[in-house]
Steps between C-alpha positions, in 0.01 A plus 500: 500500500478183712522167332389292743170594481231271520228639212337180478271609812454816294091504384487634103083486485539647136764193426284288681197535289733473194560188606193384593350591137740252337680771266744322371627627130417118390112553598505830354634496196290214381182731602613765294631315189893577596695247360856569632609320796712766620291811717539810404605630819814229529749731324388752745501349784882350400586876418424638856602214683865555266471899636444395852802260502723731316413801742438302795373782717125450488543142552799335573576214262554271770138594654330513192577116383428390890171653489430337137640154671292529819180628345458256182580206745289662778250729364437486126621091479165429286605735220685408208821699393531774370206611723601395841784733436348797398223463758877441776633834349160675539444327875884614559514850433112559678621306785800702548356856413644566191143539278202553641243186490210728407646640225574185372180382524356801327739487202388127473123551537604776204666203271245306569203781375724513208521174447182415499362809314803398161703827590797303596 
């Protein structure tokens, strides 16, 4: 897998809407009561970008912190950390065909039903 590629021209219209709604764990968590500053998702997303360093053959190490570089200064500048580096990983691995964009945005439009229905 190249890592010279530039995935910052790469158009992520579900990460782009994301984006656009102002998601941040901040804005949420004071709309539904959450009082911990950490997300949820943070030891998650640490955990599978620890397994994609430590196998290195979805994602090259080297690739996968250039694409986090490039895209929070590029792409996802506006959003605070830890977000712009989830939303990075997710851009990354859509960009370069590893998981599929629309299956992404399904299993978020699912978090989201949950979410707002208090299955979650």
């Amino acid at each position: 897998m190249s890592t010279d590629q530039n995935i910052t021209t790469v158009a992520v219209p579900s990460l782009q809407q994301l984006v656009a709604r102002g998601e941040v764990w901040s804005r949420m968590a004071a709309e539904y009561g959450v009082t911990n500053p950490v997300p949820p998702w943070k030891s998650s997303l640490d955990g599978m970008c620890e397994a994609l360093d430590r196998e290195g053959a979805t994602l090259e190490l080297l690739a996968r912190r250039n694409d986090e570089d490039r895209l929070s200064e590029k792409v996802y500048r506006n959003l605070p950390y830890p977000e712009n580096q989830l939303v990075a990983l997710a851009h990354s691995l859509i960009a370069r065909n590893v998981i599929d964009e629309a299956a992404l945005a399904d299993r978020m439009r699912e978090v989201r039903r949950r979410l707002e229905a208090g299955d979650a």
